[in-house]
Wavefront OBJ file of the C-alpha trace (Angstrom):
o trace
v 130.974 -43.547 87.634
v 129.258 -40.590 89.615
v 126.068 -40.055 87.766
v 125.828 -35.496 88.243
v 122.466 -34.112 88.866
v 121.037 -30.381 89.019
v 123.698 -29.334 86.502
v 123.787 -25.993 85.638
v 126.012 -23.442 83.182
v 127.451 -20.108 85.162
v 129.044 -17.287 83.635
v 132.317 -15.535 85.689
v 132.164 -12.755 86.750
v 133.474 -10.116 84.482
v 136.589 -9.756 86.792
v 137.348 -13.086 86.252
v 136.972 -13.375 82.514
v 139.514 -11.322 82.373
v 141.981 -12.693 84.499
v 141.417 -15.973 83.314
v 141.900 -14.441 79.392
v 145.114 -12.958 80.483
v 146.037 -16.186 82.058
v 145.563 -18.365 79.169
v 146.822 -16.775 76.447
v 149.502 -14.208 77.675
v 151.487 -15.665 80.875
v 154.105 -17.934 80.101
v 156.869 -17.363 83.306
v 156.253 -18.481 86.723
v 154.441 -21.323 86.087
v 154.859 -23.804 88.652
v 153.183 -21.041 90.929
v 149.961 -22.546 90.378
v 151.075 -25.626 92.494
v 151.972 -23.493 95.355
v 148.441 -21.140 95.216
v 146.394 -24.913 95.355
v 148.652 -26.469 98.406
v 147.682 -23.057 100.106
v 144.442 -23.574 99.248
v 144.576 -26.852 100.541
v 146.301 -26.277 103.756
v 143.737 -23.233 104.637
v 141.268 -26.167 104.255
v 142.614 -28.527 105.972
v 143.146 -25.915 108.643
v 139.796 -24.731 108.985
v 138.173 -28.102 109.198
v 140.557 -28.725 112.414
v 139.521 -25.275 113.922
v 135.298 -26.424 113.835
v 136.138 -29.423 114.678
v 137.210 -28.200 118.190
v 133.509 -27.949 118.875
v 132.393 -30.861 116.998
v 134.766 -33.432 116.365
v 132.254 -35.932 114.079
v 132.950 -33.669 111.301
v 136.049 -35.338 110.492
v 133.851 -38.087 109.793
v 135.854 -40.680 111.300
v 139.217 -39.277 109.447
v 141.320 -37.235 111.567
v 144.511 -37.870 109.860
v 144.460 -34.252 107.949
v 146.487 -34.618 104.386
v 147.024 -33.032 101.312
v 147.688 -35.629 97.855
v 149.159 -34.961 94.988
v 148.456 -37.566 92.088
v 149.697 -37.559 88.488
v 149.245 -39.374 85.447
v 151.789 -38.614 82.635
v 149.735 -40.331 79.986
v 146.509 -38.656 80.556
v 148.072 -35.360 81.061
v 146.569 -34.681 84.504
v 147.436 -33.536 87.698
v 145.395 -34.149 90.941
v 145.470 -32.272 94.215
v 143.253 -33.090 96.913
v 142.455 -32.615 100.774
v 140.029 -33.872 103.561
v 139.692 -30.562 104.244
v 136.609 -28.514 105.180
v 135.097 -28.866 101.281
v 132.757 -26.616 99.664
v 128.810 -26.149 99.645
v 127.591 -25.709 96.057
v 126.574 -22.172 96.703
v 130.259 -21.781 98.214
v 131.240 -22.944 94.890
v 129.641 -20.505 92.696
v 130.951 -17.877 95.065
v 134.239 -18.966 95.871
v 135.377 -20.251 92.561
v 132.873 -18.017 90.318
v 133.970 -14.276 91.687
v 137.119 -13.403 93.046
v 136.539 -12.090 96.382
v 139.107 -10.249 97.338
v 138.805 -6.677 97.453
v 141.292 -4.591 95.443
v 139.950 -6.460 91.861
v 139.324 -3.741 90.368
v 142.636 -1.983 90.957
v 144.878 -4.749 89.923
v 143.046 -5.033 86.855
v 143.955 -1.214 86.093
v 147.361 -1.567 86.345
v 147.414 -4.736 83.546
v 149.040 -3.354 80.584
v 148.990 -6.464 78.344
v 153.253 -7.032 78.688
v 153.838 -10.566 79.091
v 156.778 -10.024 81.593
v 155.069 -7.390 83.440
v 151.689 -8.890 83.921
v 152.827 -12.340 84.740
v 154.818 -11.146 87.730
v 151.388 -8.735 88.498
v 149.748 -11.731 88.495
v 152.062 -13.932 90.965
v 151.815 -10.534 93.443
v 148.072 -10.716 93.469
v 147.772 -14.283 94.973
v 145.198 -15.554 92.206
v 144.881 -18.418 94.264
v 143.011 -21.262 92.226
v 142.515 -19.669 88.988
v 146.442 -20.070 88.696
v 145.544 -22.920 87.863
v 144.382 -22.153 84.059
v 147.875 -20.417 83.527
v 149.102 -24.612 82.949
v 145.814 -26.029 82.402
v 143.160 -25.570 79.670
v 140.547 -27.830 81.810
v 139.952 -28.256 85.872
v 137.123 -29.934 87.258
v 136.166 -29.641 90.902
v 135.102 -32.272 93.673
v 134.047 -31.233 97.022
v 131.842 -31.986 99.943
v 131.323 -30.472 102.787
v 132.447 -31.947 105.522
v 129.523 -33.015 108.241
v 126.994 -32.835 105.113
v 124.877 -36.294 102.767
v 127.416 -37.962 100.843
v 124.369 -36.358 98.523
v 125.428 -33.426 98.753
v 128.355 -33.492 96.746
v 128.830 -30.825 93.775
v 130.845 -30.971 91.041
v 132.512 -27.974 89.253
v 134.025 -27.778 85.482
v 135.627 -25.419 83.685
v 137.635 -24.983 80.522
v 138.603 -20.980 81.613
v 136.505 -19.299 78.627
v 134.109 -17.482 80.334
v 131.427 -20.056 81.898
v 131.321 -22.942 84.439
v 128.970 -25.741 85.596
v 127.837 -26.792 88.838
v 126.604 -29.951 89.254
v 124.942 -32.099 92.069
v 127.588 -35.589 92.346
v 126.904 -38.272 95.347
v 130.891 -38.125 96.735
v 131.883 -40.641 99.853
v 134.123 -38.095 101.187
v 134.930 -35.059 102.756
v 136.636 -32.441 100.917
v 138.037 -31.079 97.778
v 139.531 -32.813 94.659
v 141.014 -30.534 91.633
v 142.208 -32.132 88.949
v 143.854 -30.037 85.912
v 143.756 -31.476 82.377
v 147.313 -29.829 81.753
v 148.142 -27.722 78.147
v 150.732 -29.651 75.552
v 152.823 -27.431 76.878
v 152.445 -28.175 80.246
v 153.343 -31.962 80.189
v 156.352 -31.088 82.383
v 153.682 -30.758 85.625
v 152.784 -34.526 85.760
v 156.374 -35.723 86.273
v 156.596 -37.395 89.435
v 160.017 -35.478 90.321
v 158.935 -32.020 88.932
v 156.072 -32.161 91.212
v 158.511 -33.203 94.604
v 160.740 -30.318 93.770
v 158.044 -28.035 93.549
v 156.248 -29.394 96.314
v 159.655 -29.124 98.340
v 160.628 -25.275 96.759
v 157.661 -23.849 97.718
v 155.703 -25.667 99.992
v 158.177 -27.428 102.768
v 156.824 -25.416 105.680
v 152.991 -26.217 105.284
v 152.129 -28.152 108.660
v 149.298 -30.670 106.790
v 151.241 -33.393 104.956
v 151.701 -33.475 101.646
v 151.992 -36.933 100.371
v 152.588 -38.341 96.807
v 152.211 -41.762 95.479
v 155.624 -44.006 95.668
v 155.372 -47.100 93.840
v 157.457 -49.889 94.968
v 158.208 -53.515 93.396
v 159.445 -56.991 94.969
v 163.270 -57.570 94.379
v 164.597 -61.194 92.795
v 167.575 -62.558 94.611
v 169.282 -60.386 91.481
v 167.998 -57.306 92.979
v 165.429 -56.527 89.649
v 162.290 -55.364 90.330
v 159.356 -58.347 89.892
v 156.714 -58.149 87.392
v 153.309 -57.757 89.142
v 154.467 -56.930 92.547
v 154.064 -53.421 92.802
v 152.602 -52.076 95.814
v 151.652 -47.707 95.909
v 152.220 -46.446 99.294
v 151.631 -42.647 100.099
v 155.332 -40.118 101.137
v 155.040 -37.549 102.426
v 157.060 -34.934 100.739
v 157.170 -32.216 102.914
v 158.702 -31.210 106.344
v 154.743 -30.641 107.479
v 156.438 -28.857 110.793
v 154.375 -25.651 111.608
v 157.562 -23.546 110.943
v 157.580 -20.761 113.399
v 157.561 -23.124 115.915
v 161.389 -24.548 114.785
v 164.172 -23.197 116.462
v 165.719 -19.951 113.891
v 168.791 -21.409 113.759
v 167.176 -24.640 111.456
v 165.744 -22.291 109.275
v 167.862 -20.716 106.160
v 166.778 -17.409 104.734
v 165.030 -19.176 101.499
v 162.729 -20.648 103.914
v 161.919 -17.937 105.700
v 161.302 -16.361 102.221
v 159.176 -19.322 100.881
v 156.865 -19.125 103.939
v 156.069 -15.338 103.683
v 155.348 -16.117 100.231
v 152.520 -18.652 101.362
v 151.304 -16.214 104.404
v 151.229 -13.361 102.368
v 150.071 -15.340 98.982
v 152.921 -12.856 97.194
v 155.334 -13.542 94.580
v 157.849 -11.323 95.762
v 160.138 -11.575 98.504
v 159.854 -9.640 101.902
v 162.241 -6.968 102.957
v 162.313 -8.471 105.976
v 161.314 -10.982 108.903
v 160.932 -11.135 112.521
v 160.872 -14.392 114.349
v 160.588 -14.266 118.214
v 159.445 -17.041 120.817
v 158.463 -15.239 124.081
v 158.287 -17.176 127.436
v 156.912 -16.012 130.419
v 153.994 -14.369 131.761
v 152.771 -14.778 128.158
v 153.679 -17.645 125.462
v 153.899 -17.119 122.686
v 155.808 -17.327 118.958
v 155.216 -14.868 116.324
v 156.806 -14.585 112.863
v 156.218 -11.402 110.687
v 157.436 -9.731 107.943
v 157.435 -6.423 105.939
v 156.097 -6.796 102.485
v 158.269 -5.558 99.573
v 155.237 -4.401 97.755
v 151.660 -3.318 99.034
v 148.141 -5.109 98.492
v 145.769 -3.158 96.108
v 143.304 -3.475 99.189
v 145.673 -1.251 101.130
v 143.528 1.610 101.739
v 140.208 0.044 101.671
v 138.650 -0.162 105.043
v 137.469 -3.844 104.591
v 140.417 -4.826 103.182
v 142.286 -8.352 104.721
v 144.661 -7.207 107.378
v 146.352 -8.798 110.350
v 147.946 -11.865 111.226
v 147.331 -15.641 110.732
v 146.533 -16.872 114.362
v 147.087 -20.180 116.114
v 146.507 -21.384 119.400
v 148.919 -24.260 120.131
v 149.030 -24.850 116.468
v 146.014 -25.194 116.298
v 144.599 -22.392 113.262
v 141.544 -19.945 114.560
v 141.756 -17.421 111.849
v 143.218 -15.683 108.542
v 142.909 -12.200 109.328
v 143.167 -11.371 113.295
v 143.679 -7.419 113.012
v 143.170 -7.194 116.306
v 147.105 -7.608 117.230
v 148.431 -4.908 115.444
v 147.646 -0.978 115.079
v 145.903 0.308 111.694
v 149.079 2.226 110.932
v 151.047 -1.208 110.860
v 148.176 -3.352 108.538
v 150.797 -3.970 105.785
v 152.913 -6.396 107.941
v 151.902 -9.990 107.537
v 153.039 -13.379 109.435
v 151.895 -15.723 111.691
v 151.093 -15.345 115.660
v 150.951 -18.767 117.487
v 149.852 -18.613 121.280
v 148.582 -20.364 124.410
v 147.479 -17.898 126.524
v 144.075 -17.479 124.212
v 141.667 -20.092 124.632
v 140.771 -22.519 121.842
v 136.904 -21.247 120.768
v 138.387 -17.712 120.120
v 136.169 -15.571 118.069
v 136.579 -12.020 116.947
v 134.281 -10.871 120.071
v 136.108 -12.888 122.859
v 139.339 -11.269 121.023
v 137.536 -7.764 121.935
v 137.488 -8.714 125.570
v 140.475 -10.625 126.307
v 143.097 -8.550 128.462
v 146.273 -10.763 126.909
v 144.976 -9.703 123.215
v 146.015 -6.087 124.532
v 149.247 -6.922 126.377
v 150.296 -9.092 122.712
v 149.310 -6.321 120.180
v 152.028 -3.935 122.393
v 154.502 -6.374 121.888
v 154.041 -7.293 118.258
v 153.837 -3.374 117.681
v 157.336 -2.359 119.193
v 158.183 -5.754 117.416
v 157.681 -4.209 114.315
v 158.614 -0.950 114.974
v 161.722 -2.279 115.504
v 162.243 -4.547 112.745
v 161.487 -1.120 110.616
v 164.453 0.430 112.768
v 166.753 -2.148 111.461
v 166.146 -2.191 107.987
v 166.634 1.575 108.039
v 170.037 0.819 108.238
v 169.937 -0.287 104.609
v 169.056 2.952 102.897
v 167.838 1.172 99.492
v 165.761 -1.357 101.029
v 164.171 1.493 103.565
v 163.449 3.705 100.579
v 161.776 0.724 98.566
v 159.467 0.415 101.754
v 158.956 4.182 102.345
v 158.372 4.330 98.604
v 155.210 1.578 99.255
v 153.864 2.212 102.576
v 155.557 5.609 103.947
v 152.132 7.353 103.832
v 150.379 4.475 106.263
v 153.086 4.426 108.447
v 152.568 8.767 108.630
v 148.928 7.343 110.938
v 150.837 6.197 113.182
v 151.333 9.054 115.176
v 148.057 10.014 115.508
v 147.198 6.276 116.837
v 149.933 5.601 118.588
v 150.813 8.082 121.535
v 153.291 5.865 123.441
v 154.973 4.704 120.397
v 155.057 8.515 118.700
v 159.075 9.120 119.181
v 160.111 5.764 117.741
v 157.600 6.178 114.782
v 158.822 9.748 114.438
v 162.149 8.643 113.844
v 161.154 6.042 111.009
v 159.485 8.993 109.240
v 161.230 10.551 106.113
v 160.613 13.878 104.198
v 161.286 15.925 100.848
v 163.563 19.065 102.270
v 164.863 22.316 100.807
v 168.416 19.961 101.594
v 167.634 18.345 98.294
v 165.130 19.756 96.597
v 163.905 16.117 95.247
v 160.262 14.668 95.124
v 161.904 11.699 97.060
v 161.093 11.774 100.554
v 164.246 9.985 101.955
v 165.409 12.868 104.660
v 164.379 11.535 108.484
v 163.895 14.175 111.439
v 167.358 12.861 112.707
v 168.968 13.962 109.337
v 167.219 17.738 109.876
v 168.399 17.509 113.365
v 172.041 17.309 112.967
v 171.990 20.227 109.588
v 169.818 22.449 112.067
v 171.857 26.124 112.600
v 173.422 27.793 115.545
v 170.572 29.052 117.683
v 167.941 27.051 115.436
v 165.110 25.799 117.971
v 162.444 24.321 115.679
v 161.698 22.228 112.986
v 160.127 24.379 109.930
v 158.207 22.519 107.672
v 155.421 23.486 104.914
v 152.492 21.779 103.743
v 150.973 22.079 100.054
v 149.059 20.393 97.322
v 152.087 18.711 95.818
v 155.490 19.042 95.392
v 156.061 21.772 93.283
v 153.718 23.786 95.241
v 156.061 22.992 98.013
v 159.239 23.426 96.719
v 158.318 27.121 94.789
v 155.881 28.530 97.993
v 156.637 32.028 98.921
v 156.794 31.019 102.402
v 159.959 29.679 101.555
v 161.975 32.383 100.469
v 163.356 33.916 104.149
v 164.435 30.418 104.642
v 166.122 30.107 101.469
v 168.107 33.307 101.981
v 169.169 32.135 105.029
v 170.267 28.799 104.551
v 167.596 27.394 106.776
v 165.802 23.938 106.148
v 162.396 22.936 105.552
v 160.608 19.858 105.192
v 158.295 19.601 102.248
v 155.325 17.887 103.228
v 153.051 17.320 100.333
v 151.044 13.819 100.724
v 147.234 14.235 101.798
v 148.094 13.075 105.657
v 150.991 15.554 106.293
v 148.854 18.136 107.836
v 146.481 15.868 110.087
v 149.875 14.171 110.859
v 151.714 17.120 112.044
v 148.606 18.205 114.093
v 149.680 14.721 116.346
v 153.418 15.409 115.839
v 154.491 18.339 117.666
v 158.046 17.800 118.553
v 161.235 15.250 117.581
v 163.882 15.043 120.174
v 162.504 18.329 122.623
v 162.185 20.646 118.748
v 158.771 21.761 118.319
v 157.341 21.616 115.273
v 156.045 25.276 113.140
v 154.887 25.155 110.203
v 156.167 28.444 107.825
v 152.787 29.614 106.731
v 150.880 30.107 109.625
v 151.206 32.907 112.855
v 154.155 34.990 113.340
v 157.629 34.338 111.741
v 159.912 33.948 114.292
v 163.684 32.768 113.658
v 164.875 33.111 116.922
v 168.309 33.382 117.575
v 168.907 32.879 113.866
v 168.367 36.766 113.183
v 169.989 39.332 114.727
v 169.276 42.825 116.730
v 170.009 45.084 113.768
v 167.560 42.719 111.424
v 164.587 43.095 113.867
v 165.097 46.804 114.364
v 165.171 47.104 110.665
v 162.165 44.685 110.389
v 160.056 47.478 113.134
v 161.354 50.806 111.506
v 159.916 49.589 107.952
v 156.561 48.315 109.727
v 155.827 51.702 111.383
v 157.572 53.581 107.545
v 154.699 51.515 105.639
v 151.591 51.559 108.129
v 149.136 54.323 106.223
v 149.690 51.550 103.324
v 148.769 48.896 105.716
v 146.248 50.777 106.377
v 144.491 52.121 103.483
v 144.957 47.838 101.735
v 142.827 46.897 104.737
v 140.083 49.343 103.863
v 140.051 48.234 100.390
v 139.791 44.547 100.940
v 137.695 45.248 104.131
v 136.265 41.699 105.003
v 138.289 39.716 102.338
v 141.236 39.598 104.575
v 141.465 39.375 108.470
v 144.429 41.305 108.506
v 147.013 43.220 106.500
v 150.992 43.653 107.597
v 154.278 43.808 106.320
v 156.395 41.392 106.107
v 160.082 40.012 106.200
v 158.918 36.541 105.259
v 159.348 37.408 101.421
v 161.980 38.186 99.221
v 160.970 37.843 95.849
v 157.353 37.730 96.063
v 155.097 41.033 96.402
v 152.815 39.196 98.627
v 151.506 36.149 100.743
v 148.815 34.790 102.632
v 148.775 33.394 106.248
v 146.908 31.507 108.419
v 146.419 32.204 112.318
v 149.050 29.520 114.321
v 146.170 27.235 115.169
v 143.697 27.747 112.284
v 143.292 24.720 109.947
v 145.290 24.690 106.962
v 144.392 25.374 103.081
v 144.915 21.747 101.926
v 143.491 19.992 105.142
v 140.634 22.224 104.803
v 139.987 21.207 100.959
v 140.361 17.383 101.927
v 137.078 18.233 104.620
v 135.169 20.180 102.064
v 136.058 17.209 99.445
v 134.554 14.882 101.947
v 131.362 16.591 102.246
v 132.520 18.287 105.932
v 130.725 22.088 106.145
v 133.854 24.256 107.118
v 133.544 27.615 108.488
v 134.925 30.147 106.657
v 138.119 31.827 107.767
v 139.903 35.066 106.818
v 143.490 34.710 105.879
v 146.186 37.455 106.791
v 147.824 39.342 103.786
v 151.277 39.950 104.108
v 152.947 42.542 102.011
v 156.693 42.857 100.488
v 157.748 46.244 101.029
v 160.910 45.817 99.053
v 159.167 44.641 95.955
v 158.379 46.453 92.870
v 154.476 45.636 93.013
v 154.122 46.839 96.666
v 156.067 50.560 95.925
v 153.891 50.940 92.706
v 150.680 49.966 94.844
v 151.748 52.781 97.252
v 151.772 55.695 94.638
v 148.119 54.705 93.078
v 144.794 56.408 93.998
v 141.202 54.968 93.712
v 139.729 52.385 91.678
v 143.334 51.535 90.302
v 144.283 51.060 94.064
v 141.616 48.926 94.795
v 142.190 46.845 92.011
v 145.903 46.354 92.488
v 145.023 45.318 96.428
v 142.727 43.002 95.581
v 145.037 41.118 92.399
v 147.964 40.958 95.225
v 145.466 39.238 97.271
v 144.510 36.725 94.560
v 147.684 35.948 93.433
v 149.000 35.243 97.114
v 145.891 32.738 97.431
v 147.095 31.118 94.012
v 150.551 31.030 94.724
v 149.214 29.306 98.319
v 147.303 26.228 95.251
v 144.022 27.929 97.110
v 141.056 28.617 94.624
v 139.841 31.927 94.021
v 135.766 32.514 94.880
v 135.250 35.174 92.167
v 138.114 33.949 89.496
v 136.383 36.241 86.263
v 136.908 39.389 88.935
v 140.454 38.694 89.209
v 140.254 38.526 85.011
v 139.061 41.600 84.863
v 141.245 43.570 87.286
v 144.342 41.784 86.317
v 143.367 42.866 82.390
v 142.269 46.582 83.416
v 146.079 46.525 84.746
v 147.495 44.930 82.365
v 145.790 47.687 78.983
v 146.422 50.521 81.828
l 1 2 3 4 5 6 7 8 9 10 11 12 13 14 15 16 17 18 19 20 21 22 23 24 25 26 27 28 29 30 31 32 33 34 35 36 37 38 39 40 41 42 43 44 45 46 47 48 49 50 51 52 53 54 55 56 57 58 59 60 61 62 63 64 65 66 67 68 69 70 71 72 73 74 75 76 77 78 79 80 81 82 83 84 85 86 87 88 89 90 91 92 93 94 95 96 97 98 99 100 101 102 103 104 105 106 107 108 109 110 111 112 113 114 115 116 117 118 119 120 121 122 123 124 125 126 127 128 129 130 131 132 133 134 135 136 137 138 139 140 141 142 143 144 145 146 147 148 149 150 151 152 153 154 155 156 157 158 159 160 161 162 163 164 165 166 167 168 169 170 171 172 173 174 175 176 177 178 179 180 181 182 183 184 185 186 187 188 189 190 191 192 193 194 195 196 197 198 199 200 201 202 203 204 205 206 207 208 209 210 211 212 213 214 215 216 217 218 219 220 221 222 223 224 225 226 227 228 229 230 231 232 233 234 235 236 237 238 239 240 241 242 243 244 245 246 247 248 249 250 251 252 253 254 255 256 257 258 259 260 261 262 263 264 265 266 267 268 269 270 271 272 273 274 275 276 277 278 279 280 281 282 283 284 285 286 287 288 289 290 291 292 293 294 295 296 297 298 299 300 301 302 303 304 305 306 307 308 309 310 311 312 313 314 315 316 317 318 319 320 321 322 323 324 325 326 327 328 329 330 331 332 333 334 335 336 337 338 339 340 341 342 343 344 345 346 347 348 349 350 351 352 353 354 355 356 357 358 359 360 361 362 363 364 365 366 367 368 369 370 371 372 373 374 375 376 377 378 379 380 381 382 383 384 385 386 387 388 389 390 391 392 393 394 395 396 397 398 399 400 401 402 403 404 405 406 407 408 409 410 411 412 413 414 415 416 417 418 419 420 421 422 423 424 425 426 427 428 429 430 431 432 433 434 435 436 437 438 439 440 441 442 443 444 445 446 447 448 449 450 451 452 453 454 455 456 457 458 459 460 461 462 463 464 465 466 467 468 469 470 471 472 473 474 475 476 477 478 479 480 481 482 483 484 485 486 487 488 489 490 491 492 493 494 495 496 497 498 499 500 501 502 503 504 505 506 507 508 509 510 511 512 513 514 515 516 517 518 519 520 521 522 523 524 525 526 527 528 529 530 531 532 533 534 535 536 537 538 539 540 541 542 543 544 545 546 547 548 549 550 551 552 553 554 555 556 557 558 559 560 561 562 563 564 565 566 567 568 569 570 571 572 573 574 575 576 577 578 579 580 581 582 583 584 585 586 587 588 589 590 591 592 593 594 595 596 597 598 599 600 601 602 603 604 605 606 607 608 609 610 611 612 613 614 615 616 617 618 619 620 621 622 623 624 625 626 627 628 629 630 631 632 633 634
């Protein structure tokens, strides 16, 4: 017996408490996922070790033969998993298995709503890794070592999931890590010696280490029974243990493919879909990826994991290489396996290698394309626009070669259907464009409703003319990248000049002049009164039922990108909007037949309202009070 020294009692880390609360007394489906996160585990071990190794082979300590056991014992109730493996330091204990140190923590704990069903599947979509392992067992203790370090320097780690742990000092012959899980009564199921194959078979077939289970196996009498005593306990290996990318895709069914994203990816849900290409050539190399069906809470955090699993010639250099695909792409996950990298690869010599380059183009019209196909299947599409739709909007501002095809994966809200739901593409406003229509009119707001009810919209409406509703933070910087889809420029409603083009006829721009030059002492006279609150004052055809709007010059920085700098702490220099008035409204005539103060004070409410109706903010908001109440008891 291993006599532990230096023990000490740890409390989790508040995170973790409640994780491990939720997983012990609320989640009772998906169980057997806990065998699946600890394999991972395993395997990521087992990989690592093989990758430092490269440079110093006499960590392996004489034990090359990398392996992953599983071990049973019905009677006792336990279930062992171990690996020779890389092991753990005793401070990587307390951090690795006392924190959870994934970014995004905080998040998923947010959307917990204490639902059984619900949070249990939250739970598999996180990737808890090894505190899955409480959701089937009420006790786990911990064995590692280091590999390369004193069989002294052992540590031992136990925990019954309430809240604390200990950390003790063990002497351990061996390299790596030992769990073994002291299962619930109503867990027994886990230490049956066929349960565990199946499992080990549903989920874990593709992992490349071996995972091997005791087989016991007896002497035969010339009868064929099995003799007493002479049991021998070999080790099987239940698994395919084939790196699977590198099989050919016609070996692989579509449950595999599945299982193995679910591993990469450490998500409970299935992709939406998988690319797997082997490229010969100038460069070698295989790559597998796929297209999440949900997003990571760690999706917009700038240090959250991204990138793919890469291998050179099987042989695994790291979890997160983000340096083969674009920002704009981060969601997709997989595996790249290459030769043309050499073996010591580290992030810098990534940075300088000229194939790294020539391999992130690829894998990026790789994707791109595997986007372009699922398109096709208009549910599936929206369930990925719904997720990541506003990462893939970066991508033409990162992208410049790729801008047209990433253009065309794009989708939109539209005057065409009036819905929240962006699910209209620039191909769809393309082919509904009118006669003599030579741009693509779009408006950007706050939100939807903002969008859908701006004044700006109301020509277009009249007309029958579509416009694309952009309303996410992005859409502005976005459009300022996107100019044009298919040789149609871009113009967005509420800035510059409205021009229809062909769409309007002689007799409505002769009409359009006659009332400008009918209304200029009014033009003239709302300027004086607003003097430097407005940088201009004109009449418009832009509105039908409004008395007035606001617009910005063409290239002038809109409203909402120009709150989003502000937000951020970015000094903006102030800019004078151009008032635009009605002449066919009620409002406008009535302005025309008042005198003095009243005047002044109807100017200046027809100002404020057009910068509220634009979701701007008002600088003097008790001022527009007051007028709009002197008005009102008038």
């Amino acid at each position: 017996m291993t006599t532990a020294t230096h023990e000490e009692t740890l409390g989790f880390q508040t995170e973790v408490k409640q994780l491990l609360h939720l997983m012990i007394h609320s989640l009772y489906s998906n169980r057997e996922i806990f065998l699946r996160e600890l394999i991972s585990n395993s395997a990521d071990a087992c990989d690592k070790l093989r990758y430092q190794a490269l440079d110093n082979d006499a960590l392996y300590e004489g034990d090359s033969e990398l392996r992953i056991e599983i071990d049973h014992d019905a009677e006792a109730g336990t279930v062992t998993v171990r690996d020779n493996g890389i092991g753990m330091s005793r401070d990587e204990v307390i951090e690795n298995l006392g924190t959870i140190a994934r970014s995004g923590t905080a998040e998923f704990l947010k959307q917990l709503s204490g639902e059984q069903q619900k949070d249990a599947r939250l739970i598999g979509q996180f990737g808890v890794g090894f505190y899955s392992g409480f959701i089937v067992a009420d006790d786990i203790t911990v064995r590692t070592r280091k590999a390369g370090t004193a069989a002294d320097a052992g540590v031992e780690w136990h925990s019954k999931g309430e809240g604390e742990f200990t950390v003790a000092d063990i002497e351990r012959e061996v390299h790596g890590t030992e769990i073994t899980l002291h299962l619930k009564e109503d867990a027994g199921e886990f230490a049956d010696e066929f349960r565990l194959k199946s499992l080990v078979r549903k989920y874990s077939d593709h992992i490349e280490v071996p995972v091997r289970m005791p087989k016991v196996e007896a002497a035969k009498d010339e009868d064929g029974n099995d003799i007493q005593g002479s049991e021998t306990t070999t080790w099987e290996t239940v698994n395919e243990a084939t790196a699977m990318w590198v099989r050919p895709k016609s070996e692989l069914t579509d449950d595999e493919y599945k299982a193995f994203y679910k591993h990469v990816a450490h998500d409970f849900s299935d992709p939406l879909a998988w690319s797997h290409n082997k490229v010969e050539g100038k460069l070698e190399y295989t790559s597998l990826l796929y297209v999440p069906g949900r997003a990571p809470f760690d999706l917009y955090e700038r240090d959250g994991a991204r990138g793919v699993k890469l291998y050179v010639q099987r042989v695994f250099i790291m979890d997160d290489a983000e340096q083969f695909l674009p920002l704009y792409l981060r969601f997709i996950k997989g595996v790249l396996d290459t030769r043309d990298l050499s073996l010591n690869v580290s992030r810098e010599l990534l940075q300088q290698d000229p194939q790294v380059d020539k391999i992130k183009s690829a894998l990026t019209k790789r994707s791109l394309d595997m986007l372009k196909k699922l398109a096709k299947d208009g549910e599936a599409y929206q369930t990925f626009w719904n997720t990541f739709g506003s990462v893939l909007k970066e991508g033409p501002a990162e992208d410049h070669a790729n801008r047209e095809k990433i253009a065309g994966l794009l989708r939109f809200s539209s005057t065409h259907t009036d819905s929240a739901t962006q699910d209209q593409s620039l191909a769809d406003y393309v082919s509904r464009m009118q006669d003599g229509q030579e741009k693509v009119y779009y408006i950007v707001a706050d939100g939807f409703n903002a969008a859908k009810n701006s004044p700006h919209l109301e020509v277009f409406r009249k007309k029958g003319i579509e416009v694309l509703l952009l309303h996410d933070r992005i859409d502005e910087w976005m459009t300022s990248h996107l100019t044009e889809f298919e040789g149609k420029s871009f113009v967005d409603v509420a800035k510059g000049e409205l021009d229809l083009g062909e769409i309007e006829n002689e007799d409505e721009k002769k009409a359009q002049e006659e009332t400008a030059k009918a209304k200029e002492d009014l033009v003239k006279r709302v300027k004086e009164a607003l003097g430097d609150d407005v940088q201009e004052v004109k009449v418009t055809h832009r509105l039908t039922d409004s008395p007035a709007c606001v617009v910005l010059p063409e290239h002038e920085m809109g409203f909402q990108m120009r709150r989003i700098m502000e937000a951020a702490g970015q000094p903006m220099p102030e800019v004078k909007p151009i008032l635009e008035l009605n002449p066919e409204h009620a409002l406008v005539a009535r302005l025309e037949g008042v005198e003095g103060e009243g005047f002044e004070n109807l100017a200046h409410i027809l100002l404020d309202q057009a910068i509220i109706a634009e979701g701007g903010h008002l600088d003097d908001p008790a001022s527009y009070v007051k007028r709009l109440n002197t008005l009102l008891s008038a």
